[in-house]
N, C-alpha and C positions, 0 to 999 in steps of 0.2 A: 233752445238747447245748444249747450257749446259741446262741442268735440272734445276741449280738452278735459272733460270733468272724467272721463274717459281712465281704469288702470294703468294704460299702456305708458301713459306720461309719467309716471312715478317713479320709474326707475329711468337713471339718467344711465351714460357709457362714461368712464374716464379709464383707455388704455385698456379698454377689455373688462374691465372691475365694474357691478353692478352698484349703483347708491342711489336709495331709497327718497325719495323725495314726496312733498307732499305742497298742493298749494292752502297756505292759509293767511285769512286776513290780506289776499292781495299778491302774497311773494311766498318765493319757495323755502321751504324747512326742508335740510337735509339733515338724513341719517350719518350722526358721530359716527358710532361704531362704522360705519360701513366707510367712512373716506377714512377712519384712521387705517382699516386694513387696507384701499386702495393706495395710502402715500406710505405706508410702512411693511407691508407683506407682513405683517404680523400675525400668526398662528391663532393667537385669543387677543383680536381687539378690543373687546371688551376688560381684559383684564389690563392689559396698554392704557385703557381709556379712563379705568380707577386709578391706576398708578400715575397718572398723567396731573391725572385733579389734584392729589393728593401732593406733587412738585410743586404744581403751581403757584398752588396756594401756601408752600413753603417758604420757596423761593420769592413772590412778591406781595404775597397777599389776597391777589385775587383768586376768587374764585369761580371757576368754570363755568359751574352748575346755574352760575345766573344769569347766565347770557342764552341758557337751552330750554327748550319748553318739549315738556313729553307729549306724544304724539303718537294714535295707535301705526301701524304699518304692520303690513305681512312679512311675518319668519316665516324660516324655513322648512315646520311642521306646518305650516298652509294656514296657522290661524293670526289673529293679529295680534299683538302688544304694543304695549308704552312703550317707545323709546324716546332716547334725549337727540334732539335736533335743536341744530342753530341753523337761522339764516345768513343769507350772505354776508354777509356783516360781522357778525358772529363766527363763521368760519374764516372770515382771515385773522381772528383775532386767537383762534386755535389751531393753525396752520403755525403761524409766528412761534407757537411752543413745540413744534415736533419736527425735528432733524432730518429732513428728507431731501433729496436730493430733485423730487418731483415735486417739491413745493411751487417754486414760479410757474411750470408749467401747468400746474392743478390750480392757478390764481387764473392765468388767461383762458383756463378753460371755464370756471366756475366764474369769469366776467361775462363768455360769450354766452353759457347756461343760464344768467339772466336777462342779457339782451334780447336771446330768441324770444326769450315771456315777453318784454316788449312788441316784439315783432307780432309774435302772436294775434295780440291783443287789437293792437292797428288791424291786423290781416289774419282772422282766423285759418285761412284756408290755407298760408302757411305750416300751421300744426299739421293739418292731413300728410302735406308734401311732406315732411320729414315724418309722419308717422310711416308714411309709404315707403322711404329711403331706408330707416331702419328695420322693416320686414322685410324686404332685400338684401338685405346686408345679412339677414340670417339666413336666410337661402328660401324664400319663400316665392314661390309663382306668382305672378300677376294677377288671374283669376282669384286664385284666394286671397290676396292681398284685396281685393275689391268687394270681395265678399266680404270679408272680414270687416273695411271703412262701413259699409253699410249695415250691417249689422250694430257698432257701433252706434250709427245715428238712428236706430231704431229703436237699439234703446236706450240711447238719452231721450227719445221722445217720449217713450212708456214711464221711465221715471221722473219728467216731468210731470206726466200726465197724474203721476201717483203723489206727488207732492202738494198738487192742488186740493187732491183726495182727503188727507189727513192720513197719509203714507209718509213717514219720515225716517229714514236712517236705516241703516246697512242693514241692519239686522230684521224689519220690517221688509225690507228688499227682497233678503235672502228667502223669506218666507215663501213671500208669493214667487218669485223667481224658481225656486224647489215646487212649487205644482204646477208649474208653467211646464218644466222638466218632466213631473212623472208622468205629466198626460203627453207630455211632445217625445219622450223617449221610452217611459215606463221606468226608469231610474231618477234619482237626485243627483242634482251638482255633485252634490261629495261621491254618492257611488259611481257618478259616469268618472270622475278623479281616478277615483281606486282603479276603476276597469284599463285607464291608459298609465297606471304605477307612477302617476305623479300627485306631486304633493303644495308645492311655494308659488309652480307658475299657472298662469293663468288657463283656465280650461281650455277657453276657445283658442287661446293662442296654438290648442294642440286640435282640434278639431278638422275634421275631414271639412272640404268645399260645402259638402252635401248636409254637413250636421251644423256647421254655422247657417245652413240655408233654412232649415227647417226649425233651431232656433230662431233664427228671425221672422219665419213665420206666426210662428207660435206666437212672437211678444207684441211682433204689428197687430195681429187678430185679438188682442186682451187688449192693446189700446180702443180699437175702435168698438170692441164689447162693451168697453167700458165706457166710453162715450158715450154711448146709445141707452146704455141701462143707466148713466149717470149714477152710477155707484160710487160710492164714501165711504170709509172708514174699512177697517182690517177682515170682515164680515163678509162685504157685499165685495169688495175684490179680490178677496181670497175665493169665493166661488166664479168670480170669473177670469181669473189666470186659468183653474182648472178647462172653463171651458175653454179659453183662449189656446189656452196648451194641445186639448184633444184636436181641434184641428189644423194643427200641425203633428200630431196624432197618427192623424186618418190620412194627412196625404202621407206621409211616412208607411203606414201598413202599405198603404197601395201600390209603391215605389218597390218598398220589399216584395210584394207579390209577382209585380212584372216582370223584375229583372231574377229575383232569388235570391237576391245579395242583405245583408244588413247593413243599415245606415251605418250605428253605434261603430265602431273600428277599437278595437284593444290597442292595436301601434299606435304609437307618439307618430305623429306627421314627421317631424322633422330630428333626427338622431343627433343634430349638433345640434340642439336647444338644450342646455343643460340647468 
């Protein structure tokens, strides 16, 4: 299991601007739209980004569009789409056509943003430390920052685990990931979304200490169910997320009973995560 296969990496920082990044075949594809609004401030990058193509290919002939390969990523309605990404490569070659005043320094920063992928690579344990760095930097405690890396690596082991399965691809995930939920909280992903009124970023990003804990009970206990039952294919692990889920379920009521509190929390953790 690597760490970085992880949401958290996909979005990269330049000057505060978020760009969407994705690893494929090896190296990073970033979101056009998203570095044209970070080098232009521009209101509709998107429409910048057709106007842009439409110069280019005036001007010298070439064309944009063949240097970017679409690539799903999450908008801002939380679901995902094709968008047009170039690699690094590709982006100095569409940097070159847009008039910014934060072009060189968007070069040295988009040199060091593939370097660390090197470092990475040599050193996974690298990615942690900066994943660590940047939940800090949002104002995020220590304790849940550590809850949170482990979680993580709980479940890249589960979606290992489900890939050997004849578990493939997001949407098979999302599946069982969703009865994982209704038995570990009695809501879905999406309705626990709705209950904290967000929508693009990542759930757990907004999760209490307590509800990343109890999610991670949940996804360890459907690994190791599923081990033991050696269950395969969409059938026999779709009934054991569910059991997997119920006991983190059952220590969840329990917790509730003791103390009188709910897990679940309506507030966003943290109010400057926008």
């Amino acid at each position: 299991m690597n760490i970085m296969s992880d949401e958290i990496i996909k979005i990269a920082i330049f000057q505060k601007k978020e760009i969407r990044k994705q690893l494929y075949n090896g190296e990073w594809w970033f979101s056009v739209v998203d570095v044209i609004a970070a080098l232009t401030d521009s209101v509709n990058p998107r429409d910048y980004w057709f106007r842009m193509k439409v110069r280019v290919k005036s001007d010298d002939g070439f064309e944009l569009s063949t240097i970017c390969r679409q690539l799903k990523m999450l908008s801002s309605d939380g679901k995902k789409y094709e968008t047009d990404c170039v690699n690094t490569e590709g982006l100095f070659r569409i940097i070159q056509s847009i008039p910014s005043p934060k072009a060189e320094l968007f070069k040295r920063w988009l040199a060091w943003v593939g370097y660390e992928r090197v470092q990475e690579i040599e050193n996974p344990e690298l990615a942690q430390k900066r994943m660590k760095a940047i939940y800090r930097a949002k104002g995020y405690e220590d304790e849940w920052i550590e809850r949170r890396i482990r979680g993580i690596e709980t479940r890249g082991k589960l979606t290992d685990e489900w890939d050997r399965r004849d578990i493939k691809g997001e949407i098979e995930y999302a599946i069982l990931t969703s009865e994982i939920s209704k038995a570990a909280f009695d809501i879905t992903p999406s309705q626990h979304k709705k209950l904290k009124g967000i929508k693009r970023h990542n759930l757990r990003d907004h999760m209490s200490t307590l509800e990343l804990l109890f999610t991670e009970l949940g996804e360890a206990a459907t690994k190791e169910i599923t081990q033991v039952d050696d269950a395969y294919g969409m059938i026999g692990n779709k009934n054991v997320a569910k059991r997997g889920g119920a006991v983190a379920g059952t220590a969840r009521k329990q917790l509730e009973n003791e103390t009188g509190k709910k897990v679940v929390t309506k507030k966003e953790l943290f109010a400057k995560i926008k």
